[in-house]
N, C-alpha and C positions, 0 to 999 in steps of 0.2 A: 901525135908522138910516135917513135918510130923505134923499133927494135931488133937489132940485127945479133941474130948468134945461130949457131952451128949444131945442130945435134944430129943422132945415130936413131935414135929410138924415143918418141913420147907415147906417154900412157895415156887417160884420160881424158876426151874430148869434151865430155858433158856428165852430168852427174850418173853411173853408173854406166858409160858408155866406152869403151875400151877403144883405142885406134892405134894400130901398129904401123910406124912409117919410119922414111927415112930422109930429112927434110936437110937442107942444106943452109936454106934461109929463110926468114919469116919475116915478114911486115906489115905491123897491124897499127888500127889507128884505136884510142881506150874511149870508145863511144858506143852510144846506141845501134849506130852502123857503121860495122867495121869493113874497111877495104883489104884482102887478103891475098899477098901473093905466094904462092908457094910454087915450088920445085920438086919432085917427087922421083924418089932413084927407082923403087922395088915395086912397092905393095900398100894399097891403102887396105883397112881391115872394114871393122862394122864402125858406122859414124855413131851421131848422136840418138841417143835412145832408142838403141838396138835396130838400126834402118838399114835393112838389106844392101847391099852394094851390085848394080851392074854396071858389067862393061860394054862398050861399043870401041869402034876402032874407026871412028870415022869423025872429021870435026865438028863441034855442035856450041853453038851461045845458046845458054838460058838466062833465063831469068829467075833470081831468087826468091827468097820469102822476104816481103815485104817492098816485091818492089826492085832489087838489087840487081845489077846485070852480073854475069857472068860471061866468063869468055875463057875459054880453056882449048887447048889444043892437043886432040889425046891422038896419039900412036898404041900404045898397048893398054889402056886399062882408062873409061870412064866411070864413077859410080851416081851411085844419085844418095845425096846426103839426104837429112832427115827433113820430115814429114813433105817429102815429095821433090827437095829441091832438085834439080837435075847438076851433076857434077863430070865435067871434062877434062880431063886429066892428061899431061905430057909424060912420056916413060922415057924423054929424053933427060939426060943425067943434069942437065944445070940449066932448064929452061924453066923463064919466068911466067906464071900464069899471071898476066894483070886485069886489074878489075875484079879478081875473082872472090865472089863473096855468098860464094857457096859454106865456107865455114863463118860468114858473118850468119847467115840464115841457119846453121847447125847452132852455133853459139847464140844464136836469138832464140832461136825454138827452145833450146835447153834450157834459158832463163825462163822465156816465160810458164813451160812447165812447171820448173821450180817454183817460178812466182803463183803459181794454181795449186798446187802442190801445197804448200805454206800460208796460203791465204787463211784466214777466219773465219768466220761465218756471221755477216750482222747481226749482232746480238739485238738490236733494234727491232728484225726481220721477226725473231720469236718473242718477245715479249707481250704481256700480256695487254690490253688495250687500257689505256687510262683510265681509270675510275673517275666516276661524275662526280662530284662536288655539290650538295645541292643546299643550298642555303636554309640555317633553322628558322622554325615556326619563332615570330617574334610574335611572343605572347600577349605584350603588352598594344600591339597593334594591326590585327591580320586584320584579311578580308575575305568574304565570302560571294559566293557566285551568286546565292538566289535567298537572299536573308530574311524573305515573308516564309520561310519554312520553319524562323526559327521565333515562334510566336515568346513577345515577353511578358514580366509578373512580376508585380511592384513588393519590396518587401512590407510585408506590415508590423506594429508593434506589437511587445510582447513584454510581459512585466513581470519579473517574477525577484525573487530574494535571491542573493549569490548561494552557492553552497558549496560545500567540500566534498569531493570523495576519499577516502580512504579505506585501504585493506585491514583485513583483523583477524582474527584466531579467535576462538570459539574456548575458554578454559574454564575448568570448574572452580568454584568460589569455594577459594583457600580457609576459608572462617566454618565452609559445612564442609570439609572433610574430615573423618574422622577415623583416625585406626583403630584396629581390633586389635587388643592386644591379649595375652596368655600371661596370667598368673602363673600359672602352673610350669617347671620344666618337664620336658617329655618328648615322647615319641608321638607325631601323629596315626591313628590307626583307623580313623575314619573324616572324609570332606563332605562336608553337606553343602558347598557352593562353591563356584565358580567364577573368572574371574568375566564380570560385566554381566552376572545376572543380577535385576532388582528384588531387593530384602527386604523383608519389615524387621521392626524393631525389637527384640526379643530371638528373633529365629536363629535355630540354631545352624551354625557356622563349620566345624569340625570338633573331632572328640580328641583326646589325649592321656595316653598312660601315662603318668605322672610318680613319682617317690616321692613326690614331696606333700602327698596328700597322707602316706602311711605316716611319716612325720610330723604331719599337723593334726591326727587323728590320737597319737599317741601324746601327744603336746594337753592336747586335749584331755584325755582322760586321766595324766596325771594331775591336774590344773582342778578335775572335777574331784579328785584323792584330794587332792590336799586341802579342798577347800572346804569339806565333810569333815576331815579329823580337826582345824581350827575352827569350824561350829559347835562341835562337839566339846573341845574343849573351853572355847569362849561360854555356854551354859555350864559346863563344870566352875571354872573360873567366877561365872556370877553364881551360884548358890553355897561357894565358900566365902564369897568376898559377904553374903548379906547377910551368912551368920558369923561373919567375923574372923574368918577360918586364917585368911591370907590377906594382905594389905592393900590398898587402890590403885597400887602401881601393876601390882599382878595383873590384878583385872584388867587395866588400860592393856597391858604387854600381849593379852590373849583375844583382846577386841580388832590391837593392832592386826595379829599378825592371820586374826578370819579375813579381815578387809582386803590385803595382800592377796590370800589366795582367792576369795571371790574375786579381784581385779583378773588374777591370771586366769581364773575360768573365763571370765568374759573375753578375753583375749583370744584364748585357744580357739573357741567358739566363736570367734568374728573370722576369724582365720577358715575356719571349715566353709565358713559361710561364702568367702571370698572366692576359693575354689570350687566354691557349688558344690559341695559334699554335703548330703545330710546327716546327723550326728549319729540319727537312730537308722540310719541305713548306710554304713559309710560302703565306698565303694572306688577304687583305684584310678578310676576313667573320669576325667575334668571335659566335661559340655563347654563349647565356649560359643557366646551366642553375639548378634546383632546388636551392637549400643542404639544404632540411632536407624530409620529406614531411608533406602537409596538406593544403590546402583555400586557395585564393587569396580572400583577402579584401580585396582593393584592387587598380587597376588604376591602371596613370596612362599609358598611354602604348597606341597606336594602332599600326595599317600607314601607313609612310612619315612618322610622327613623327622627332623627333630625342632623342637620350639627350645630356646633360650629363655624365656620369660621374660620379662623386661630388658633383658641384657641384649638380646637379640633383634633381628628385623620384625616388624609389626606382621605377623600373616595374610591379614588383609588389611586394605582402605577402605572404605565407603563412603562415598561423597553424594553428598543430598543435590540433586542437578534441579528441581525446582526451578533454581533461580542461578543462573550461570554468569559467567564474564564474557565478555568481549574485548581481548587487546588491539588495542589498535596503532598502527606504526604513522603518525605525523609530523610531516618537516616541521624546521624549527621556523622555516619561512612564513609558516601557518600556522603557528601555532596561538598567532591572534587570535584566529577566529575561532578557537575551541578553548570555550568554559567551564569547570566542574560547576554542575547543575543543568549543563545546555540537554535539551533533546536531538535526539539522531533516530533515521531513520537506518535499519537495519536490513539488509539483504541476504542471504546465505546462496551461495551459489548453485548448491544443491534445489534451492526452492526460489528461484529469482522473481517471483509472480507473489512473491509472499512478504509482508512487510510488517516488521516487528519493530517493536519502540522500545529505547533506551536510555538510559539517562546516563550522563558524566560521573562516573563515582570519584574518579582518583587519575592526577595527571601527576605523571614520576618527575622526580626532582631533577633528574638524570636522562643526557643525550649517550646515544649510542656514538662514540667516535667515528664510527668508519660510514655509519648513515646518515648522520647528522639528524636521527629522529627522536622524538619522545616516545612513551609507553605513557597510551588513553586510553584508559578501563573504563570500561561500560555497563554497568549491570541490567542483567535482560529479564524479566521472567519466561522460563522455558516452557512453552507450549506443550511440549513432548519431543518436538522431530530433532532438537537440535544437541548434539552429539560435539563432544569434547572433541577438539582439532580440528572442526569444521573451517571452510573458508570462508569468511562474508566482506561484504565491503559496508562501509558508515559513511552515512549522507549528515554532515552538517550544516544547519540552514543561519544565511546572517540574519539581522533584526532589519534591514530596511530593504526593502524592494526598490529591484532598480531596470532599467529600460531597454531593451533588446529587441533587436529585429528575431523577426520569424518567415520564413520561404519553403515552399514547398519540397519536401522532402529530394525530388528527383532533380532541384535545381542544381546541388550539392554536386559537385565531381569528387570522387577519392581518387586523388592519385600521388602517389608516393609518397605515401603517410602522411597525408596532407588534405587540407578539404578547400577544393577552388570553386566561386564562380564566377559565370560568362557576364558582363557588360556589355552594351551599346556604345558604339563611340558615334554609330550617327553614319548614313552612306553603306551599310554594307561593314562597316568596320567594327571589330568587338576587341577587347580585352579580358586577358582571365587574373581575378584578383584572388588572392589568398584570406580564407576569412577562418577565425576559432569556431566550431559547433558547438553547443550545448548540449541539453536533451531531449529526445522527440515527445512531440504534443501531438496531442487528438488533430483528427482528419489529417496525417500523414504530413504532419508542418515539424519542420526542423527549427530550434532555437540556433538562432548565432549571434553567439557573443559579439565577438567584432569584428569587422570586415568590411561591416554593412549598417547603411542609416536604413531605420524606417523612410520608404517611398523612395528608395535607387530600385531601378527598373533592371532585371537580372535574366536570363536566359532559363524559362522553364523547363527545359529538356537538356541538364549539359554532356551529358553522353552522346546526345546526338549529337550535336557539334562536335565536340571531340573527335568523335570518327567523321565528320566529313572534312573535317580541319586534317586529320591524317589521312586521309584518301589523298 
């Protein structure tokens, strides 16, 4: 394709490359190599990507970039375009340079710059190398390199009664606790215990200044007045009535009304008694002692508190721990196998090498909603060691024994809360089965539920495997 037009002045040869001329015609072809003829009045300036210009004044064909000939016929001013082309140039006013593709090789050089210039960088070139893929352990059927290393061990049987576990709390038995309570209103002004030392029965507990003792003192001594002048009178009353003096109704009116006040002396006088006051020593301060011996399990009241008497909190508890509870929290899933009457063996966590008996007192009528459990009280006689709040777990045993394999403790894999072992498939090949444990028996033999028959042949080391299975 062919382009003819006229200019005075072009800018721009290549990208940032400035060329001042004075060109009369131009013919170029729109391809990879372009054929160029130019004509040139004045002055060529700097070519493509700032390429020095010289002249010669003598005639000269080159060859361009890529190959291209050249042919130019210079009188005043040859230069050499870029990146080396060599350029021959006419200073005569309207001569045709043919062939000339010195500005095909400037305009090539410039692209491909551009095209270098612009290019990417394989992102392929930096990326990191593929990760290997390595296919999983299929459990249910490896193989091993050298399997006389992995010596086997038949399970044997093992017989025992199903049993339950379960968790339980340690509470003291609600029928032997017993508060202390205060007759008396008052001020405490002295504590003789504390709260969780053991009391005997009788011992005295804290003292109390009390008003209500001057009150039932004075109760008293009026009750003992009046019950002196209606004796006194009831013998005036019979030695008139028996000589006739005053009539039978007298005398009953004066029999009555000694009885009355003998009643209220004995009142007053029960009353002193109640508050521990003696009659012939009375005395402002109420002793309040131990009802029953035990272990104080609540406190409610301080030095220089005040006591309400009945009306208020008990000052202390005391509960007889002798013989203690065990609640215990059992699904409803299971709650077949627990009886009132059944026996359970008792663990506490605090002494798990220790084994206390218990029996089924009381299974509650009533599930917890959110746990789906019952409350199974247990009552224990307490040794000594075992302390309200304590944790333990309750072992319930069924009535028929039933038949279980047993394998050497180390056969047993743990792995991901879970108990596996190795099989034989025969060749080098093994499988890992998932089996329930039970509980360990003498000479280091583990119970399993199921999983496992008596006489399946099992991998007596599975940790070893294991790791040479992951190597």
């Amino acid at each position: 394709m062919r382009h003819h037009f006229e200019i005075t002045h072009a800018g721009t040869a290549a990208p940032g490359c400035p060329v001042e001329s004075s060109y009369e015609a131009f013919v170029g072809a729109d391809a990879f190599v372009r054929l160029v003829e130019r004509t040139f009045k004045d002055h060529v300036g700097t070519a493509a990507l700032g390429c020095p210009v010289e002249r010669t004044y003598k005639d000269h064909v080159g060859t361009a970039a890529l190959g291209c000939p050249v042919e130019r016929t210079s009188k005043d001013h040859v230069g050499t375009a870029a990146l080396g082309c060599p350029v021959e140039r006419s200073s005569t006013q309207k001569n045709n340079v043919r062939s000339s593709t010195a500005m095909l090789a400037c305009t090539l050089a410039a692209l491909l710059a551009l095209c270098a210039c612009s290019s990417k960088p394989d992102p392929t070139a930096e990326a990191p190398p593929k990760a290997a893929v390595e296919a999983e352990l299929d459990a249910s059927n490896f193989q091993v390199d050298h399997p006389e290393r992995f010596p086997l061990v038949a399970a044997v049987e093992h017989k025992s009664v199903p049993a339950l576990n379960v968790t339980g709390v340690v509470q003291p038995d609600i029928a032997r606790a017993v508060p202390v309570i205060s007759i008396a209103t008052g001020r405490v002004v002295e504590l003789k215990a504390r709260l969780g030392d053991t009391v005997e029965k009788g011992q005295l507990l804290l003292r109390v200044r009390s008003g209500d003792v001057s009150g039932a003192y004075q109760t008293y001594l009026k009750a003992e007045n009046d019950e002196r002048l209606a004796r006194i009178q009831l013998e005036r009353a019979q030695t008139l009535y028996d000589r006739g003096a005053i009539a039978k109704s007298a005398l009953e009116q004066a029999d009555d009304t000694e009885a009355d006040a003998k009643a209220d002396l004995n009142a007053a006088h029960e009353q002193l008694h109640l508050l521990g006051i003696d009659k012939d020593h009375p005395s402002g301060i109420v002793d309040i002692t131990a009802p029953i011996s035990g272990v104080i399990t609540d406190q409610e009241v301080t030095n220089a508190s005040g006591v309400q008497g009945l009306s208020g909190p008990n000052p202390f508890t005391i509960s007889d721990l002798s013989y203690v509870w065990v609640v215990c929290d059992v699904y409803e899933n299971d709650l077949d196998a627990v009886h009132v009457g059944d026996r359970a063996d008792i663990r506490l966590n605090a002494y798990p090498n220790q084994v206390l008996k218990g029996r089924v007192d009381n299974i509650l009528a009533t599930l917890d909603p959110n746990l789906r459990t019952a409350k199974v009280r247990l009552e224990v006689k307490n040794p000594g060691m075992m302390r309200v709040g304590m944790f333990s777990t309750a072992t319930f045993y069924g009535k028929q024994a039933q038949t279980h394999s047993a394998v050497p403790a180390t056969a047993i894999l743990h792995l991901h809360d879970r108990e596996w072992v190795y099989m034989p498939l025969g060749n080098g090949h093994f499988k890992r089965v998932e089996v329930v444990t039970g509980n360990m028996l003498p000479d280091k033999q583990q119970e399993v539920v199921s999983g496992l028959k008596p006489g399946d042949q099992v991998v007596a080391s599975a940790l070893d495997l294991q790791n040479t299975v992951e190597q």
